[in-house]
C-alpha positions, 0 to 999 in steps of 0.5 A, a space after each residue: 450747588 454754585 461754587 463758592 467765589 470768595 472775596 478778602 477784604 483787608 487782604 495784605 494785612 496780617 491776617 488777610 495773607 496767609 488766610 487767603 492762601 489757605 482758602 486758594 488750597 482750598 477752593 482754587 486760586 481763582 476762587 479767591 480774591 484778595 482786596 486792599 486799598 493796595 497791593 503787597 509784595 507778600 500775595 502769591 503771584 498769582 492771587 487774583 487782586 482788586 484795589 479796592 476801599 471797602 468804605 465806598 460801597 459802589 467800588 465793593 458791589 462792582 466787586 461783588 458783581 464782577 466775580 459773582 461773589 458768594 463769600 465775603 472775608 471782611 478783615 479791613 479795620 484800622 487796629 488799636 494802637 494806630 486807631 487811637 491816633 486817629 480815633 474818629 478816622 478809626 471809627 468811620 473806616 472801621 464802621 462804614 466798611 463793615 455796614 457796606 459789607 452786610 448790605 450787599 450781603 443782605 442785598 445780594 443774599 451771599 452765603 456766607 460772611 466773616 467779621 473778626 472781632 477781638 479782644 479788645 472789644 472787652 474793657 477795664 471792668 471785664 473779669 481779666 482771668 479766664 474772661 468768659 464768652 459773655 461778660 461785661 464789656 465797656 471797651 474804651 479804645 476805638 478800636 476796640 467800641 468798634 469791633 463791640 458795635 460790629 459784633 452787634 451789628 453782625 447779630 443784627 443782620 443774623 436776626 432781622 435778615 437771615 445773613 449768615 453772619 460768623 465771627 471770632 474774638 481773636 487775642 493776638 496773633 504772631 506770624 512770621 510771614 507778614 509784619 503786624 499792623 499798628 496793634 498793642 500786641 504787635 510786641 509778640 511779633 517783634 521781639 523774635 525778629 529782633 532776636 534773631 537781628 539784634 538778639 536783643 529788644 526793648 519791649 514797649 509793655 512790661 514785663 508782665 503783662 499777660 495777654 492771650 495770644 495765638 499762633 497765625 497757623 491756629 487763627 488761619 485753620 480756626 476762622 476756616 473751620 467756623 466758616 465751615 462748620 455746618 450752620 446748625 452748629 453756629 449759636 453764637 452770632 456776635 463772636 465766639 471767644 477764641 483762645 490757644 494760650 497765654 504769656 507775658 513778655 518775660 515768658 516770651 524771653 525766656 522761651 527765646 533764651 532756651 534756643 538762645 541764651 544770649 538774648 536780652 530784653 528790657 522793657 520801656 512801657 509806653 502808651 500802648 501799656 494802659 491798651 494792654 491793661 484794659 483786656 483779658 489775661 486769658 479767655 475762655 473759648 469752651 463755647 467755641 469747643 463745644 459748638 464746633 470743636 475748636 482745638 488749638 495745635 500751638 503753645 508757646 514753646 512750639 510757637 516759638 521754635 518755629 518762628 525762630 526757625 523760620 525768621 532765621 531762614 527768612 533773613 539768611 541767618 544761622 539759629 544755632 540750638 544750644 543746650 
């Protein structure tokens, strides 16, 4: 059987980086290819990069050609927050780049591709408590109408053509390795550099708005495990709701204020507010757990004794654990 030759579209994003790591350890350093429109200071040394703008369909079949690529991790998007400032911008990037990456799978009858979706691609009318695998959705950001057509377009390619098309509704993510991107959950990521830096922050959603999130170790083995999961096993093809836990700015503070009880948090709601107000509480992801055995390893205690620790070492400064 050919090796696999993996492309990573949208790879110095915050997603892209540490997924792409995980897949050198994996496969072999070159066996992956990170892309973007540029490079980061954040990729391996060694990673194997190509600039590249994935809504120019001839640059990514040169790519594609070049390194016999079999996988396609297609991460490139334009995000919520930063998406509505630029809505028609937002739709063309997000969409161009993504029919570009199903037809050289199609033309190029790759084995494997991965889209993500999100949370935002559910909207105001959806069921907000538990919101199932397969509920009302009426997205209304861009963002969030774009990741809904892509889940569409996925299935699509699956049916008329035979692609084996695989994707996640991912809630937010929180890392400590790479900054998030312009979306409306980017707060669950600022709030513990800010803490470890200031000790205090102002949060720009209230205090509580509950949001499902995730912890980048879970996202990066969850995506791996679905792309590696035996065929048979895949009966969703739009996206498989993913969920690991859910919390609202206070819960996050006080999770905070156990290793460091001085911390403070205000809160001053923005636009990114009615963002918020639009998706899930929580999901549920027995779907997911049932066809392929998800499991997520990360609650929020544990997420955050780590990134503490590790923004702390990441900044040169001391975390002091108190009673």
């Amino acid at each position: 059987m050919k090796k696999d030759s993996i492309l990573i579209t949208g790879a110095c994003g915050q997603l892209g980086t540490e997924l792409g790591i995980a897949l050198q350890n994996i496969h072999g350093n070159n066996a992956v290819i990170f892309s973007d429109i540029r490079r980061s200071d954040q990729l391996p040394p060694d990673a194997l990069f190509e600039n590249l703008d994935t809504t120019q369909s001839q640059d990514l079949a040169k790519i594609v050609e070049k390194y016999q690529i079999t996988q396609i991790y297609h991460l490139a998007a334009i995000l919520s927050a930063k998406g509505e400032q630029m809505p028609l911008s937002t739709w063309k990037i997000n969409m161009d780049s993504l029919l570009n990456v199903l037809e050289i799978g199609r033309e190029k009858k790759l084995n494997k591709i991965y889209f993500p979706s999100s949370i935002a691609a559910f909207g105001t009318n959806t069921p907000k408590e538990n919101t199932q695998q397969d509920t009302i959705m009426h997205p209304n950001t861009v963002y969030g109408i774009s990741k809904l057509t892509g889940e569409l377009w996925a299935q699509y390619y699956f049916q008329k053509y035979g692609l084996d098309v695989r994707s996640l509704r991912y809630p937010g993510l929180i890392s400590y390795k790479t900054l998030p991107g312009g979306g409306t959950t980017d707060y669950a990521v600022d709030i513990y550099f800010k803490a470890i830096q200031e000790n205090q922050y102002t949060c720009f959603l209230s205090e509580n708005t509950y949001l499902p999130m995730m912890y980048m170790p879970d996202a990066v083995r969850g995506t791996i495990e679905l792309m590696e999961a035996e065929y048979d096993k895949i009966q969703t093809r739009t996206a498989y709701n993913l969920g690991a836990m859910s919390f609202s700015p206070k819960e996050v503070a006080q999770a905070i204020q156990k290793l460091q009880p001085a911390f403070s948090i205000q809160y001053a709601p923005d636009h990114r507010q009615a963002i918020a107000d639009s998706w899930p509480r929580s999901l549920d992801d027995s779907r997911a757990r049932q066809e392929w055995q998800w499991q997520p390893q990360y609650d929020l205690n544990r997420m955050t004794e780590d990134m503490l620790k590790n923004i702390a070492l990441q900044l040169g400064k001391t975390l002091i654990k108190q009673s």
